[in-house]
Structure formats: structure tokens, C-alpha cells
N, CA, C and O atoms as CSV, one atom per row, in Angstrom:
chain,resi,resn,atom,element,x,y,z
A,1,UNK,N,N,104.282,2.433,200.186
A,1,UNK,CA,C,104.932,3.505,199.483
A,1,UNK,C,C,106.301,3.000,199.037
A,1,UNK,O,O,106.932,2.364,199.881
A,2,UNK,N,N,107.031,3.246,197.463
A,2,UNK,CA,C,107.897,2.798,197.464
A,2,UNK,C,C,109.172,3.780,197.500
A,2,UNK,O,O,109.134,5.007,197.596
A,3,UNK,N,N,109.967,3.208,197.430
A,3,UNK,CA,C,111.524,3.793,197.800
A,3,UNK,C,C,111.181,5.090,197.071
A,3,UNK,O,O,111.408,6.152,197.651
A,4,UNK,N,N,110.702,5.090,195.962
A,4,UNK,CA,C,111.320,6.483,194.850
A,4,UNK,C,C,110.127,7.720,195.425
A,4,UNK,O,O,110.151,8.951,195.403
A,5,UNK,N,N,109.088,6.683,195.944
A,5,UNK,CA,C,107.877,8.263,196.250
A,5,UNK,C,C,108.490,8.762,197.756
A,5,UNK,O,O,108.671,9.950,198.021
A,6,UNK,N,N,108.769,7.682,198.665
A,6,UNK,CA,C,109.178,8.467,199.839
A,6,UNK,C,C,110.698,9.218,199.732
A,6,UNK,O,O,111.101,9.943,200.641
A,7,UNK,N,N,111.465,8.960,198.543
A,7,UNK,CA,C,112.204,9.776,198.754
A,7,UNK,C,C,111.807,11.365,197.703
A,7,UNK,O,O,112.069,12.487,198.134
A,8,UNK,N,N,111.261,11.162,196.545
A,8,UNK,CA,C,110.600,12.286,196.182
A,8,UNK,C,C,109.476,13.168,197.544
A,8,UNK,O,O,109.081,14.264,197.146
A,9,UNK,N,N,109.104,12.877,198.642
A,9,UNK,CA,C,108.206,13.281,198.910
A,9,UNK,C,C,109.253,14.161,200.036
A,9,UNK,O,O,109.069,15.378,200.070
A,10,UNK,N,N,110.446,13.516,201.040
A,10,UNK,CA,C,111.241,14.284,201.064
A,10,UNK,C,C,111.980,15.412,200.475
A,10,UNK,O,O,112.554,16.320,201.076
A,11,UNK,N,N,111.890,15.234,199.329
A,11,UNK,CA,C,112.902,16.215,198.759
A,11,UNK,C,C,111.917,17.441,198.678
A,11,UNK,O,O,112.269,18.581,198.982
A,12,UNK,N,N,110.389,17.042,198.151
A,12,UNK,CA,C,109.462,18.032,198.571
A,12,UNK,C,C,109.430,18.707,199.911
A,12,UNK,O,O,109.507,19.925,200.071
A,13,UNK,N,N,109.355,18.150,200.500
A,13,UNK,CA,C,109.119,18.670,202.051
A,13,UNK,C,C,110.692,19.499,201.988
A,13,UNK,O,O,110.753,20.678,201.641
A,14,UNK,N,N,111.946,18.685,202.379
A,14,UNK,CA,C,113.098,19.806,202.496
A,14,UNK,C,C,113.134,21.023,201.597
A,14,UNK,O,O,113.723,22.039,201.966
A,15,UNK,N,N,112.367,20.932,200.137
A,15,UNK,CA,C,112.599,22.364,199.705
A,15,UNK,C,C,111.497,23.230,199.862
A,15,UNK,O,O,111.558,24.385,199.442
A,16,UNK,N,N,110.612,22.838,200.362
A,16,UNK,CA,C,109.876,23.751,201.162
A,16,UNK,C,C,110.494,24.309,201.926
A,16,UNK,O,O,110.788,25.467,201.631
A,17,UNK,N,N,110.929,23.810,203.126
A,17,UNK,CA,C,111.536,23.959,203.869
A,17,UNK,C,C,112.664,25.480,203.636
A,17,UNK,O,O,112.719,26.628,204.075
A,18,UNK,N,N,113.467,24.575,202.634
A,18,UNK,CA,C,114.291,26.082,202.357
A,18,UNK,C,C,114.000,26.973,201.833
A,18,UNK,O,O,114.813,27.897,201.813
A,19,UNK,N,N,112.848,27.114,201.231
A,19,UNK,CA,C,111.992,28.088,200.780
A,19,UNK,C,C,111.452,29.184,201.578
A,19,UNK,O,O,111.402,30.380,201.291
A,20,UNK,N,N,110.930,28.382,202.963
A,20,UNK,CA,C,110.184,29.371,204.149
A,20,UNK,C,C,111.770,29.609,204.825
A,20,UNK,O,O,111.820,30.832,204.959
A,21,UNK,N,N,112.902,29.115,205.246
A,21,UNK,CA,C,113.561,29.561,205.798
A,21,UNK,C,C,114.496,30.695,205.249
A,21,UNK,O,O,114.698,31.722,205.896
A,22,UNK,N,N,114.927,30.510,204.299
A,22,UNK,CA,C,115.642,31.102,202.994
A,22,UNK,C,C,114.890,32.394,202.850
A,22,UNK,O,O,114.929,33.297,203.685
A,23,UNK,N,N,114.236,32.416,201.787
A,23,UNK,CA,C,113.494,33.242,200.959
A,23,UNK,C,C,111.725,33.611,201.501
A,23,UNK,O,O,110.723,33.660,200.787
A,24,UNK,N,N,111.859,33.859,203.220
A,24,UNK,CA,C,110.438,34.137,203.398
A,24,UNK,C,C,109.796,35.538,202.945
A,24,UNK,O,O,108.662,35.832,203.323
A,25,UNK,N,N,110.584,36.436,202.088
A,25,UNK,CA,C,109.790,38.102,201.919
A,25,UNK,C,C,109.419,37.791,200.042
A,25,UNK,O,O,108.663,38.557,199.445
A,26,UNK,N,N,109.923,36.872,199.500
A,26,UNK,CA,C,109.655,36.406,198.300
A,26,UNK,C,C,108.521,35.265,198.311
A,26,UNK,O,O,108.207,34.402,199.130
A,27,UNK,N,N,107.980,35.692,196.869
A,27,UNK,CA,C,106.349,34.463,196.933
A,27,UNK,C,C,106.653,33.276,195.725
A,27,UNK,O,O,105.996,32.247,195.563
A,28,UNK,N,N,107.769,33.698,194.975
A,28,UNK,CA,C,108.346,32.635,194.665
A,28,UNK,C,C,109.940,32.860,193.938
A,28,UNK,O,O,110.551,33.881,193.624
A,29,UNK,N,N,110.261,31.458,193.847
A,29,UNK,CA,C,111.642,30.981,194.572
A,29,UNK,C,C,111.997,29.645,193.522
A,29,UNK,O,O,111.144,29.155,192.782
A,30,UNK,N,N,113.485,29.140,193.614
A,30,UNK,CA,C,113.929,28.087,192.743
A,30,UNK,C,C,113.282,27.044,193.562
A,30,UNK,O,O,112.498,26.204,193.120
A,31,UNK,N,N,113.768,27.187,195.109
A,31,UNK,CA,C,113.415,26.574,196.146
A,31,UNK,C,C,111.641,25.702,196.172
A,31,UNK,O,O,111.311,24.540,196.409
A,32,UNK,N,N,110.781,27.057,195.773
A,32,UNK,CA,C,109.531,26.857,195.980
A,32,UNK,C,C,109.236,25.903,194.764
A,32,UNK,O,O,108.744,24.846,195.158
A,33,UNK,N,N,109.367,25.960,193.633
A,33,UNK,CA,C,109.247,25.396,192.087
A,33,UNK,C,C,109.603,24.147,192.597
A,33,UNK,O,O,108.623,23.425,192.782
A,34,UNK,N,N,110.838,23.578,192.927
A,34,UNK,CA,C,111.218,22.275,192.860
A,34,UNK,C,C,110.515,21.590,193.875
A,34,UNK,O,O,110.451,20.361,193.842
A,35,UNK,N,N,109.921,22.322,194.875
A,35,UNK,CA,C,109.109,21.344,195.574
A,35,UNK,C,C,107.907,21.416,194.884
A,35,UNK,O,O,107.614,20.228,195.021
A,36,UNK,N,N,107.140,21.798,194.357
A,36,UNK,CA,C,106.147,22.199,193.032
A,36,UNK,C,C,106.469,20.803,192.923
A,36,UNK,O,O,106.069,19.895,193.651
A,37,UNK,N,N,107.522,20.710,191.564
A,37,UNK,CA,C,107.968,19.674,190.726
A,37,UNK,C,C,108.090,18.161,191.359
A,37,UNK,O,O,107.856,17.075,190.829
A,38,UNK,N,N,108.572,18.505,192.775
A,38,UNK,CA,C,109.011,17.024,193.733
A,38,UNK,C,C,107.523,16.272,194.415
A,38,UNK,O,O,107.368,15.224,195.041
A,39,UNK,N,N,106.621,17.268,193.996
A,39,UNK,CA,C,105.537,16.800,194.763
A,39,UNK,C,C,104.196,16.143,193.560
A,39,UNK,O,O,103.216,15.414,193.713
A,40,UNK,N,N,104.638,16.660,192.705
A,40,UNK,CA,C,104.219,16.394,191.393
A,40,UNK,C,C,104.351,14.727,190.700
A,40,UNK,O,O,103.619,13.967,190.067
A,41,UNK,N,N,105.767,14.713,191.263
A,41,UNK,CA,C,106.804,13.767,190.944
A,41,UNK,C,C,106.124,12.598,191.912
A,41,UNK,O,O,105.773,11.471,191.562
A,42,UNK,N,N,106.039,13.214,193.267
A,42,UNK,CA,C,105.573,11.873,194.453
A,42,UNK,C,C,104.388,11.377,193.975
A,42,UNK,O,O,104.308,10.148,193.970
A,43,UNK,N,N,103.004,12.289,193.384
A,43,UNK,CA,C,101.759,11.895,193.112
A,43,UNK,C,C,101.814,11.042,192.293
A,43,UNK,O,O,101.009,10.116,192.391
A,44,UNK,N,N,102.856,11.051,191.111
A,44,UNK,CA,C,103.002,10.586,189.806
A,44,UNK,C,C,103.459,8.325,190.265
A,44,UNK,O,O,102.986,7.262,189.863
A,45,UNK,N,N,104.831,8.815,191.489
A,45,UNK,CA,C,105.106,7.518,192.070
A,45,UNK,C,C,104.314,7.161,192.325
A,45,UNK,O,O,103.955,6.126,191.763
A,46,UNK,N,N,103.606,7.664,193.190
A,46,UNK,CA,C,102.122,6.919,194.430
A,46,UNK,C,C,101.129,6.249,193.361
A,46,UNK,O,O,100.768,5.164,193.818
A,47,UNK,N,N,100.710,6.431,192.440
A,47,UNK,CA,C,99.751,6.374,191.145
A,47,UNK,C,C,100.536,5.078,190.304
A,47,UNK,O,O,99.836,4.066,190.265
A,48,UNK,N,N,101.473,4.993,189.832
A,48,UNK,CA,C,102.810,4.316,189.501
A,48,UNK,C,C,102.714,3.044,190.124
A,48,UNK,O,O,102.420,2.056,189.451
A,49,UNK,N,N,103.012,2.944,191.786
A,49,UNK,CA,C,103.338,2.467,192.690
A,49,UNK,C,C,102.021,1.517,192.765
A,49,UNK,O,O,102.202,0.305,192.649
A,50,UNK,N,N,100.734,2.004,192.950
A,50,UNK,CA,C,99.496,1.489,192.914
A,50,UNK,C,C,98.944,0.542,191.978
A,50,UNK,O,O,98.278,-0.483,192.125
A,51,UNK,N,N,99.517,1.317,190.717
A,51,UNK,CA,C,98.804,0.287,189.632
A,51,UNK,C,C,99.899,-0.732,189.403
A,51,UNK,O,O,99.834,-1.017,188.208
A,52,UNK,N,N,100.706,-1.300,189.878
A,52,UNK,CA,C,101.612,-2.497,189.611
A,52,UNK,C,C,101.540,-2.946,191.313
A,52,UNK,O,O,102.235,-3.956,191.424
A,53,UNK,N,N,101.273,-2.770,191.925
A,53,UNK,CA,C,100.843,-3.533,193.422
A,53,UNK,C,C,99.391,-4.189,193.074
A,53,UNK,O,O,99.228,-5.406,192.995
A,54,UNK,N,N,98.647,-3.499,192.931
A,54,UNK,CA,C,97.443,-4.389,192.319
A,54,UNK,C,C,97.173,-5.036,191.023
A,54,UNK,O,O,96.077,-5.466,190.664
A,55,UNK,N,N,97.999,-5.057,190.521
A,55,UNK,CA,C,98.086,-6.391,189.086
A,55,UNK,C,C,98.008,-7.469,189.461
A,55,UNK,O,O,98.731,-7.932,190.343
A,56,UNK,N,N,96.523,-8.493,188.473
A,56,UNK,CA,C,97.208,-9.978,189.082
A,56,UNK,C,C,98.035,-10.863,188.955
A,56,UNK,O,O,98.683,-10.684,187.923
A,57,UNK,N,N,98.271,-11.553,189.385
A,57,UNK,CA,C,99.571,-12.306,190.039
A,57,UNK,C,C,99.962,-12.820,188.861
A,57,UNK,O,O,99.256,-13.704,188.378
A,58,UNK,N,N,101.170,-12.381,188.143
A,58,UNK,CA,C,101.681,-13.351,187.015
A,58,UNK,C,C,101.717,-14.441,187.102
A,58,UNK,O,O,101.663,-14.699,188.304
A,59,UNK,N,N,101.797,-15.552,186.384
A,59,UNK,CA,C,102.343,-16.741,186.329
A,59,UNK,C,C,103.328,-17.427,185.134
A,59,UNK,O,O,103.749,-18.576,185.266
């Protein structure tokens, strides 16, 4: 996993986070969206991340 998905995948998880702690009587939230967006973002790295780890070997 590289630097940019594990830190997108955090930022998902913490705004969850403030989402259920924050805003639990609401079903959605700025909070809830950006982890939407951050998790969106991680799939996009992970996919990213994959297809240039398995390229063959320049020379």
C-alpha cells in the first residue's frame, strides 16, 4: 500500500469517525460525504498503486 492510499484511507476512517461521534441523530453530514469521497479516493490509489507495481521492469 502506498503512502497516499494509507493516508487517504485514514482520513476515511477519522471522518467517519466524526460523523458517528458528532452528528449521530443525522443520516447525513459534511463529515459523512468526505469519508464517501476519502474512500473513493483510497480505491482509486489501491488500483493506481497496483497497476505500476506490476509493470515490467524497465530498462
Amino acid at each position: 500500500m502506498s503512502k497516499s492510499a494509507a493516508g487517504l484511507l485514514i482520513l476515511a476512517l477519522l471522518s467517519g469517525a466524526v460523523h458517528f461521534s458528532l452528528f449521530e441523530d443525522t443520516e447525513i453530514s459534511l463529515p459523512l460525504l468526505g469519508s464517501g469521497v476519502f474512500a473513493v479516493l483510497f480505491v482509486l490509489a489501491l488500483a493506481a498503486g497496483r497497476r505500476i507495481k506490476f509493470d515490467p521492469v524497465l530498462r
